[in-house]
C-alpha positions as CSV (number, residue, x, y, z in Angstrom):
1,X,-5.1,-12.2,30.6
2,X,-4.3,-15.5,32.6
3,X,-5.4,-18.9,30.4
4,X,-4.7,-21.8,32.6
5,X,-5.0,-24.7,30.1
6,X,-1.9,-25.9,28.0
7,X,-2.4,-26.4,23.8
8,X,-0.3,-28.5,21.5
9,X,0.0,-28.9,17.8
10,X,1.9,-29.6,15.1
11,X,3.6,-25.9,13.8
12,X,4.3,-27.5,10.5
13,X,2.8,-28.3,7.0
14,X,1.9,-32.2,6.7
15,X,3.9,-34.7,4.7
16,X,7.1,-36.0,4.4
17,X,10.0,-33.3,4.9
18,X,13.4,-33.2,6.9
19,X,11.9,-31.8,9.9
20,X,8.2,-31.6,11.9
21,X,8.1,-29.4,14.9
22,X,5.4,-29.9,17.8
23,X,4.7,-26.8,19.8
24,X,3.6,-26.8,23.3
25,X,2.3,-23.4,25.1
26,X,0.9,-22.8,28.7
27,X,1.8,-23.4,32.3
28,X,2.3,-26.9,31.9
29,X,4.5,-27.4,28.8
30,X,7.5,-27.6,30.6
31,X,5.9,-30.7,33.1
32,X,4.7,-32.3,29.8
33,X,8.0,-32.1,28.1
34,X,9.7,-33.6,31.5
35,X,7.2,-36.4,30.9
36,X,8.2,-37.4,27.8
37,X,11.7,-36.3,26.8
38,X,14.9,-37.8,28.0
39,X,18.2,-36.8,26.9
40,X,20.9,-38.7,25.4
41,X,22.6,-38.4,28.8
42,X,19.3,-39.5,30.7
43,X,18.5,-35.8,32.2
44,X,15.0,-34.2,32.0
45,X,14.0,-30.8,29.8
46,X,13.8,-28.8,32.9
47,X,17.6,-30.0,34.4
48,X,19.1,-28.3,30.5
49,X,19.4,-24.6,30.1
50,X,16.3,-22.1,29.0
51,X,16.7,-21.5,25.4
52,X,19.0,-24.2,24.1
53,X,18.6,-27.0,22.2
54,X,18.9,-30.1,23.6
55,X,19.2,-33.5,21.9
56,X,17.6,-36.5,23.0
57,X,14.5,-39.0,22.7
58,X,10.8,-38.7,23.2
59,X,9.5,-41.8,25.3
60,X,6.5,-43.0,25.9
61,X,6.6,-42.8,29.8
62,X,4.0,-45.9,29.9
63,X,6.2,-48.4,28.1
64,X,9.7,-46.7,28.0
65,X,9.6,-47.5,24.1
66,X,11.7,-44.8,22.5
67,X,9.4,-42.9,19.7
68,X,11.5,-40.3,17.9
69,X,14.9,-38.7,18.2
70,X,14.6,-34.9,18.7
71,X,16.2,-31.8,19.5
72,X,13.7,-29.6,21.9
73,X,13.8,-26.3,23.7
74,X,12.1,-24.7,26.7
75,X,11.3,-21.0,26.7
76,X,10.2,-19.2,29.9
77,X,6.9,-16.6,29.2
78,X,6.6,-13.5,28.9
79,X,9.7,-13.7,26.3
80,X,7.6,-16.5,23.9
81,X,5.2,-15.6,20.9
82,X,2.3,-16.7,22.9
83,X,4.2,-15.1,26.2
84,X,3.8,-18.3,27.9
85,X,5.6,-20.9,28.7
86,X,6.6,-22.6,25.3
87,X,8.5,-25.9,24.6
88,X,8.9,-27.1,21.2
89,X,10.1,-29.7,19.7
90,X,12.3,-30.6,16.6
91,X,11.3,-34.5,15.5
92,X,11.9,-36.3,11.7
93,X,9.4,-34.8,9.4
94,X,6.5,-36.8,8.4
95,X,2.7,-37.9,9.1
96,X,3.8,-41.0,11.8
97,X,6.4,-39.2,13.4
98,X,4.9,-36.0,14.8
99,X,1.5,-37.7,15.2
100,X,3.0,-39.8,17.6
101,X,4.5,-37.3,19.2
102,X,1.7,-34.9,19.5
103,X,-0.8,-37.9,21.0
104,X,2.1,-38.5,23.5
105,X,1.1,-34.8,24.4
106,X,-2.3,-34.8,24.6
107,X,-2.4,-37.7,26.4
108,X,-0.1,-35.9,28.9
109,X,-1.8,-33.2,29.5
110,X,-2.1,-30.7,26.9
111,X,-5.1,-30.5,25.0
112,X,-5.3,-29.8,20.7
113,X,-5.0,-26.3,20.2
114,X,-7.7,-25.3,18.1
115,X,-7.0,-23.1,14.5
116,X,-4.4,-19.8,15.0
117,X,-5.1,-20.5,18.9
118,X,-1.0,-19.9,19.2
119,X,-1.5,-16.2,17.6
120,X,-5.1,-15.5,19.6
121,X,-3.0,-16.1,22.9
122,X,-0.4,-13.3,21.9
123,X,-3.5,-11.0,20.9
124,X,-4.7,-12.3,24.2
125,X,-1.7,-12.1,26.1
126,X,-0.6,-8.5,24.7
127,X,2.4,-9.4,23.0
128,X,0.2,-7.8,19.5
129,X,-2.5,-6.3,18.4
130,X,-5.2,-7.8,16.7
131,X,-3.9,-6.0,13.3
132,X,-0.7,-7.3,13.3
133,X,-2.1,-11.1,14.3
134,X,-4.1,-10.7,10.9
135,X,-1.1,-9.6,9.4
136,X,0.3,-13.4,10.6
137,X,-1.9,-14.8,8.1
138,X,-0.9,-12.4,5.4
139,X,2.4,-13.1,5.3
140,X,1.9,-16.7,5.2
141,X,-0.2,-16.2,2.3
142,X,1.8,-13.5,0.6
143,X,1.8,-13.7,-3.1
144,X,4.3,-11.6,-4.2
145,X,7.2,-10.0,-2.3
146,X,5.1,-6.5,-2.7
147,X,2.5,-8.3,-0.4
148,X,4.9,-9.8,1.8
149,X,6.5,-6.3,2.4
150,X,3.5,-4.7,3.4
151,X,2.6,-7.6,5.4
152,X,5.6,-7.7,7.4
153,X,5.1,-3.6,8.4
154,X,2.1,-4.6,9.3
155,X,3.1,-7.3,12.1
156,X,5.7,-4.9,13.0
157,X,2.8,-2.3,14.0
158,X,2.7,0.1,11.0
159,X,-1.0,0.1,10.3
160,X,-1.5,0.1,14.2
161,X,1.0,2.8,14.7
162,X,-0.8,5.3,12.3
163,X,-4.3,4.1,13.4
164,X,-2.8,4.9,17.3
165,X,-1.5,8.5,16.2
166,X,-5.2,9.4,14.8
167,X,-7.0,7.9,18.1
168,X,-5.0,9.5,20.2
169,X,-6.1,13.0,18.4
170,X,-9.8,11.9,19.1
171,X,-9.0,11.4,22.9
172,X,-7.5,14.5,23.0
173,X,-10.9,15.8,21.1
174,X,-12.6,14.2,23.9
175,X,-10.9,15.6,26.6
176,X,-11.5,19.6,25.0
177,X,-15.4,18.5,24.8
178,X,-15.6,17.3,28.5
179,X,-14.0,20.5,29.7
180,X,-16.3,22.6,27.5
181,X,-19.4,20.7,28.7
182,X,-18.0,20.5,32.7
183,X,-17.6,24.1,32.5
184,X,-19.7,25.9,29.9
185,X,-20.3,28.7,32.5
186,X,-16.5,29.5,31.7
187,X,-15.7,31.3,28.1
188,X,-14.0,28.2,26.4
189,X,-16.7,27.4,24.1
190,X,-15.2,29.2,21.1
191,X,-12.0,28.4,21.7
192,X,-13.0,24.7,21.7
193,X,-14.9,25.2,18.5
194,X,-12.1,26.0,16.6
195,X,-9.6,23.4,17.9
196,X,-12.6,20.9,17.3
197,X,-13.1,22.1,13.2
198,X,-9.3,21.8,12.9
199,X,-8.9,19.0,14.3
200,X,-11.9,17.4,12.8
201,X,-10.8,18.1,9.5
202,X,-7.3,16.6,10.3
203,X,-8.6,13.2,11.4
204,X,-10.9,13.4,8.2
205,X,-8.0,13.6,6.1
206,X,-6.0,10.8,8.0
207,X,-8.6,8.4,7.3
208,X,-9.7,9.1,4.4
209,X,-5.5,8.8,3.2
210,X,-5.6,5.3,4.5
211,X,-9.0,4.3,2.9
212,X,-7.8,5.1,-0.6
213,X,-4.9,2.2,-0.2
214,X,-7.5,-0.2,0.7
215,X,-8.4,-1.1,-3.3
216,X,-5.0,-1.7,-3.9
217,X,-3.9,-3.4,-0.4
218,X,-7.1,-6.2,-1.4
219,X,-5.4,-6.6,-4.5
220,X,-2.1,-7.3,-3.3
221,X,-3.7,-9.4,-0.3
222,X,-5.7,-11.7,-2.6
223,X,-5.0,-10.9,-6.3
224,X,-6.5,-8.6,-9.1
225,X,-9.1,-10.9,-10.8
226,X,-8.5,-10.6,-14.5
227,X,-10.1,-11.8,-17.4
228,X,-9.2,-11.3,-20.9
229,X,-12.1,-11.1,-23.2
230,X,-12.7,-10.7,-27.3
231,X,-13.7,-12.0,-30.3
232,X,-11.9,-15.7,-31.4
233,X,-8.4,-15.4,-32.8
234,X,-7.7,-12.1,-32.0
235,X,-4.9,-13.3,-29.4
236,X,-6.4,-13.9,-26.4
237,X,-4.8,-16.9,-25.6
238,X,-1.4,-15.3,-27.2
239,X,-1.3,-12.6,-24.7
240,X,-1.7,-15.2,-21.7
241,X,1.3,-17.1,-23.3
242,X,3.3,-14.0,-23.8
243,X,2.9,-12.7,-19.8
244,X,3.1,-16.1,-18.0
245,X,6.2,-16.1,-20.4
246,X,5.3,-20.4,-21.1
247,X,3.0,-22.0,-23.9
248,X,0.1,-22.6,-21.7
249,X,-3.1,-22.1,-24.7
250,X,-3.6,-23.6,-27.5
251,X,-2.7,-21.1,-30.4
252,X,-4.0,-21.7,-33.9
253,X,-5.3,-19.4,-36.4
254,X,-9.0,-21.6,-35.9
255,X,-11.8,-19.7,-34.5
256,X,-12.8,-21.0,-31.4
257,X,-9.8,-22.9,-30.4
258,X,-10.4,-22.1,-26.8
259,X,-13.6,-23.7,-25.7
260,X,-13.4,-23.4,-22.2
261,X,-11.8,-20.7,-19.7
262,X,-7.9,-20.8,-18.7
263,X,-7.2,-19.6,-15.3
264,X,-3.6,-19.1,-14.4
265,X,-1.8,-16.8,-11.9
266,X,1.3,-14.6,-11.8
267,X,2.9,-11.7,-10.5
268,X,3.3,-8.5,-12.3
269,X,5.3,-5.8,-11.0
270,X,4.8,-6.9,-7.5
271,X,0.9,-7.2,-8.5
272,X,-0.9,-10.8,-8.0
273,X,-3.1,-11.1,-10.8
274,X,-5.2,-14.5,-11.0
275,X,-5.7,-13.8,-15.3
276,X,-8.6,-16.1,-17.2
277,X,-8.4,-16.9,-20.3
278,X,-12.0,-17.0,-22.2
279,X,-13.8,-18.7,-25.1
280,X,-13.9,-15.8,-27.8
281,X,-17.5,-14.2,-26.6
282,X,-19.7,-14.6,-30.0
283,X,-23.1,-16.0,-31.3
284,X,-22.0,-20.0,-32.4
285,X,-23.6,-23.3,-33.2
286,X,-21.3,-25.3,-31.5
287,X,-22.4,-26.6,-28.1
288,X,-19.4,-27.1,-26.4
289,X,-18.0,-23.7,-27.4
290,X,-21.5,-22.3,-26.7
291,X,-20.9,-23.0,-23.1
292,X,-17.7,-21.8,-22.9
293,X,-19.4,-18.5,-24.1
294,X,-21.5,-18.4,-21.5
295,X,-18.9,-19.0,-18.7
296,X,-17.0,-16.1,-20.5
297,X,-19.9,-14.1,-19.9
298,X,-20.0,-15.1,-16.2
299,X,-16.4,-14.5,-15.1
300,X,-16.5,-10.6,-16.7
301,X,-19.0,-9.5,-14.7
302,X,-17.2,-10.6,-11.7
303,X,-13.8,-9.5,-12.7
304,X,-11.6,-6.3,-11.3
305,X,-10.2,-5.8,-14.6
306,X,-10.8,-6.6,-18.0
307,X,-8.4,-6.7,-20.9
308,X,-10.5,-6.3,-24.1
309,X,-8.6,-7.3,-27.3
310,X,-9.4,-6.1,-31.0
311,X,-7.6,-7.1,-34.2
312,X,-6.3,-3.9,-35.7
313,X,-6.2,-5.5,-38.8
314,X,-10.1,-6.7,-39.1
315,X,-13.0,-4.3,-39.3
316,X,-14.9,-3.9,-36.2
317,X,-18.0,-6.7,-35.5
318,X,-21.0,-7.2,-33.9
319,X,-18.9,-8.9,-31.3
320,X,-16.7,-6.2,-30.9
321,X,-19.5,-3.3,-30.5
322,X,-21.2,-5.5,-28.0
323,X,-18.3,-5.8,-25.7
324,X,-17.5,-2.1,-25.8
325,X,-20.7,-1.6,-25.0
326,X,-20.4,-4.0,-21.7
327,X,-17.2,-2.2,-20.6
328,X,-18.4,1.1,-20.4
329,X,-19.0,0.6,-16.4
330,X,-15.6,-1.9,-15.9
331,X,-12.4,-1.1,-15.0
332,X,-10.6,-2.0,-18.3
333,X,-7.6,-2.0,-20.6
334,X,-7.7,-2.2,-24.6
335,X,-5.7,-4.0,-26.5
336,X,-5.1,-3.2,-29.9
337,X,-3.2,-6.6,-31.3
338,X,-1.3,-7.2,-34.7
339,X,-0.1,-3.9,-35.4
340,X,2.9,-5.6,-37.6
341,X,-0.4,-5.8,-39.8
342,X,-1.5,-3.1,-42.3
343,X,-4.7,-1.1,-40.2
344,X,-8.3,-1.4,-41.1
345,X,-9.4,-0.2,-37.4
346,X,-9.8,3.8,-36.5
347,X,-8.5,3.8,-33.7
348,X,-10.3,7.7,-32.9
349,X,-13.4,5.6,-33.6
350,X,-12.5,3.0,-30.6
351,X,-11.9,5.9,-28.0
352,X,-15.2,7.9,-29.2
353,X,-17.2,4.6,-28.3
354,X,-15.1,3.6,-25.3
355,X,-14.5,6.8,-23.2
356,X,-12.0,6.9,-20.5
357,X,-10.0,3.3,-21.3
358,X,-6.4,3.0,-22.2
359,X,-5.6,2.1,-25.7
360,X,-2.2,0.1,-26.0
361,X,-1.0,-1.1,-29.3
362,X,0.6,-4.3,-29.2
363,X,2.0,-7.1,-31.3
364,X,2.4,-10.2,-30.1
365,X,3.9,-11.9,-33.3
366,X,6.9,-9.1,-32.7
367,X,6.7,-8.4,-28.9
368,X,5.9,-5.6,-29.3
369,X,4.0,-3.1,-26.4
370,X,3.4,-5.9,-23.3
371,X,5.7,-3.8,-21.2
372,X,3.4,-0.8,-21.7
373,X,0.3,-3.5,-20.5
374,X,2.4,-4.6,-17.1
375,X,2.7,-0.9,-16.8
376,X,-0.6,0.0,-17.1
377,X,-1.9,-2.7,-15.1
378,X,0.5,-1.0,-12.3
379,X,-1.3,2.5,-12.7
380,X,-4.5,1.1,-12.5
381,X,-4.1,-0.6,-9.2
382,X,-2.2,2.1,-7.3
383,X,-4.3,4.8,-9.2
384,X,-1.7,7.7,-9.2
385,X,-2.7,8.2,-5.8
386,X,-0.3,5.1,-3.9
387,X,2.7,4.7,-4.8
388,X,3.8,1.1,-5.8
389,X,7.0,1.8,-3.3
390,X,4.2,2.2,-0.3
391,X,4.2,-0.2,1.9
392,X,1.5,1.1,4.6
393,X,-1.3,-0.2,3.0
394,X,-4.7,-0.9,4.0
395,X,-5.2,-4.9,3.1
396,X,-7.9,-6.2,5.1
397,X,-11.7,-5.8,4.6
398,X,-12.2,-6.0,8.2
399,X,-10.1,-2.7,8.5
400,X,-11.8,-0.9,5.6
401,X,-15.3,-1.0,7.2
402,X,-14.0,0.3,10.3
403,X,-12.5,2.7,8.7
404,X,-15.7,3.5,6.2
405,X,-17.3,3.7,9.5
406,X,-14.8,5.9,11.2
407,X,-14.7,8.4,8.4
408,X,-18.9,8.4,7.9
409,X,-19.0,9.4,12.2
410,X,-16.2,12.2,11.9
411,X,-17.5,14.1,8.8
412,X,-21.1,13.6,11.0
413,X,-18.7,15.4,13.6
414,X,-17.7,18.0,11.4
415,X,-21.3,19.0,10.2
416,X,-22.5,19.3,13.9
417,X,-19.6,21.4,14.8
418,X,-20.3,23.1,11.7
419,X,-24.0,23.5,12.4
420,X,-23.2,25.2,15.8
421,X,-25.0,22.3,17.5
422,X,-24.3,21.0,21.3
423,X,-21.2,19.8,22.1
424,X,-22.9,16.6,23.2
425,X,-24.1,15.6,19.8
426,X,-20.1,16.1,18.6
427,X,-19.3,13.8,21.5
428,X,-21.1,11.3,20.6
429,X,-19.8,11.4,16.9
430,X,-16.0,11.4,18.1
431,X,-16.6,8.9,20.1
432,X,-18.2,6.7,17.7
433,X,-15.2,7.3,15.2
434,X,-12.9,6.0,17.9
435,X,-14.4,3.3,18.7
436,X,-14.5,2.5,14.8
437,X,-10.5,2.7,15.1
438,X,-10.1,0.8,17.6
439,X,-11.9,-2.4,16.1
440,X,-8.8,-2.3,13.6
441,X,-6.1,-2.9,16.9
442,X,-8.8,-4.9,18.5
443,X,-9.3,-2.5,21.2
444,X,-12.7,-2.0,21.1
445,X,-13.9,-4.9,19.2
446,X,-16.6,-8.1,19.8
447,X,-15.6,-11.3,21.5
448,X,-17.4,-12.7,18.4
449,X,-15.4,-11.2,15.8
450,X,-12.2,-12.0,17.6
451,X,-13.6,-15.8,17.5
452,X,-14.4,-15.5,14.2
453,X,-10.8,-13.7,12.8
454,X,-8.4,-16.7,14.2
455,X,-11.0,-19.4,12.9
456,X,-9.3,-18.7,9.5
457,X,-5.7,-19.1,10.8
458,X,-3.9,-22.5,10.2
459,X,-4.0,-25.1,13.0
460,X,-0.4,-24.7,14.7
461,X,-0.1,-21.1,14.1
């Protein structure tokens, strides 16, 4: 795709630092730079070999006033990330410095490249798919090395690859159905049928393996929203303290110490977790604490896992019964704190009121069991299904409704095929669930979205 307009911007985070680089990309970069730059030796960008850095001055080519010492480099397209021209350059870090520079630019000729426009020209260009530009943004925003792994397969066409191999089965689909309908006066139709059930079922499978990675790919790409919830001082604010490893709550043996939620994040196993701290949910006077109830209340219904703490060593409450009763439809752990305590808890009663949740036994006071909760938090995101070593994972949103959609039009396929029904009807369904595919590499996706995708990148990248 030709783009005959030249962006600039400045490719790194503001504030002070050692180093700011400006980036240039498009026809003219090279014509700006000559504008502008003068080496120490007096010789312009385009007179100094492709590819290596040359040291020198950026002047304003009004005035001849000197505006920063640089090191730059010119790179000829198609072998840039954009696969255009590109020139950048290498100034003292800082606000002043590169905004001088980058208004010398613009006033040369380049205009402001607007948010991930850098990345959109690759995608635009062919040098990636639109997959592994998302996956630009991922790895930027990685969390944990876990998440940076999978990102980086990602850029490096993992998730496209795979996506590829099962689109190129539906072609081949396609081309079976066209000779069957071109021809149906010829004896192929049975033959077709059969290579169209197997290969229906096939492709079912495919997707459906990538979709059940996509829980735990959104969790790695933005963090498994925990809260921890109970009654006061059963060590809610204890367990925070004892995974983040640092005296972040206030611990006393006071009900209600903790008027007001605690969000903090950190990484277990590989696993981003953004964990809140809550005001002990009970019935109270207190008006402050009352509202920190209330916001208790609030973040557990919108959280992706709970971790529900009881005191083994106090009878069960109101409290207590009232929260079970709240997790029955939540994705949860239970605690079972203070087992360096003599018991006054069943726990055979817990698990008859709370079916199908985890029960760990832990003591904070001795450290006891919080390797068996980092382990069970690992379980529950990769589900015995992924393992944590996987690194093709689906981490996008975008790609798991395409591929919620893909999977809905090929098990349509399969009950036409199924049904005996004209080959036209199956047609329509592969095609539909290629098409669905192809939104994840950007092949067959709307101007509109692709607008919208690089919107959400970072100015420069």
């Amino acid at each position: 795709m030709y783009i005959d307009d030249t962006i600039t911007a400045i490719a790194t985070a503001p504030g002070e630092a050692g180093i700011g680089i400006v980036r240039i990309s498009g026809e003219k970069a090279l014509d700006i730079a000559d504008r502008i730059f003068q080496s120490n030796k007096g010789k312009k960008l385009s007179q100094m070999p492709v590819r290596r850095m040359t040291y020198g001055y950026i002047v304003n080519p009004d005035t001849g006033e000197k505006i920063d010492e640089v090191l730059i480099y010119y790179t000829k397209g198609p072998y840039t990330y954009t696969k255009e021209d590109v020139v950048e350059v290498n100034c003292h870090g800082g606000i002043i410095p590169v905004k001088k520079i980058l208004e010398l630019i613009l006033r040369s000729g380049a205009r402001a490249a607007e948010p991930g426009e850098f990345t959109k020209r690759a995608f635009l260009n062919g040098r990636i798919d639109l997959a592994q530009a998302e996956a630009v943004m991922d790895l930027i925003s990685a969390k944990t090395d876990k998440g940076f792994d999978v990102a980086l397969d990602q850029l490096d066409g993992a998730l496209s690859k795979k996506v590829g191999g099962i689109r190129q089965k539906l072609l081949d689909m396609l081309a079976h159905i066209e000779v069957s309908i071109d021809f149906s006066e010829e004896d192929v139709d049975e033959v077709t049928l059969e290579y169209l059930v197997h290969k229906s079922i096939e492709v079912e499978k495919d997707i459906d393996n990538l979709l059940k990675t996509a829980d735990a790919g959104k969790i790695l790409r933005e963090g498994l929203n925990t809260v921890i919830v109970g009654k006061p001082n059963v060590g809610k604010s204890s367990l925070l303290n004892a995974l983040l490893r640092e005296s972040r709550a206030i611990v006393t043996e006071i009900p209600g110490t903790t008027r007001d939620v605690i969000e903090e994040h950190l990484n277990i196993r590989g696993i981003p977790l953004k964990i809140i701290d809550t005001a002990g949910i009970r019935e109270t006077e207190d008006i402050v604490e009352k509202i920190g109830v209330e916001k208790s209340k609030e973040f557990f219904n919108k959280a992706d896992l709970i971790i529900f703490m009881l005191d083994i060593s106090t009878e069960l409450t109101k409290e207590d019964l009232q929260i079970m009763e709240l997790l029955q439809k939540k994705k949860a752990l239970i605690l079972v704190n203070k087992i360096d305590l003599p018991q006054r808890v069943d726990l055979k009663e817990i698990k008859e009121l709370i079916e199908d949740k985890k029960i760990i036994k832990i003591s904070l006071v001795e450290e006891k069991g919080l390797e068996a909760v980092e382990e069970a938090i690992e379980e529950l995101v990769y589900r015995g299904e992924i393992k944590a070593k996987d690194r093709l994972l689906v981490t996008n949103v975008r790609h798991k409704n395409s591929l919620e959609r893909a999977l809905k039009s090929i098990r349509e396929g399969v009950e036409a095929i199924n049904r005996k029904m004209p080959l036209d009807f199956v047609e329509v369904d592969v095609k539909n669930t290629w098409e669905a595919l192809g939104e994840i590499s950007g092949d067959t996706v709307a101007e509109d979205i692709i607008d919208h995708i690089f919107k959400n990148f970072c100015i420069g990248k």
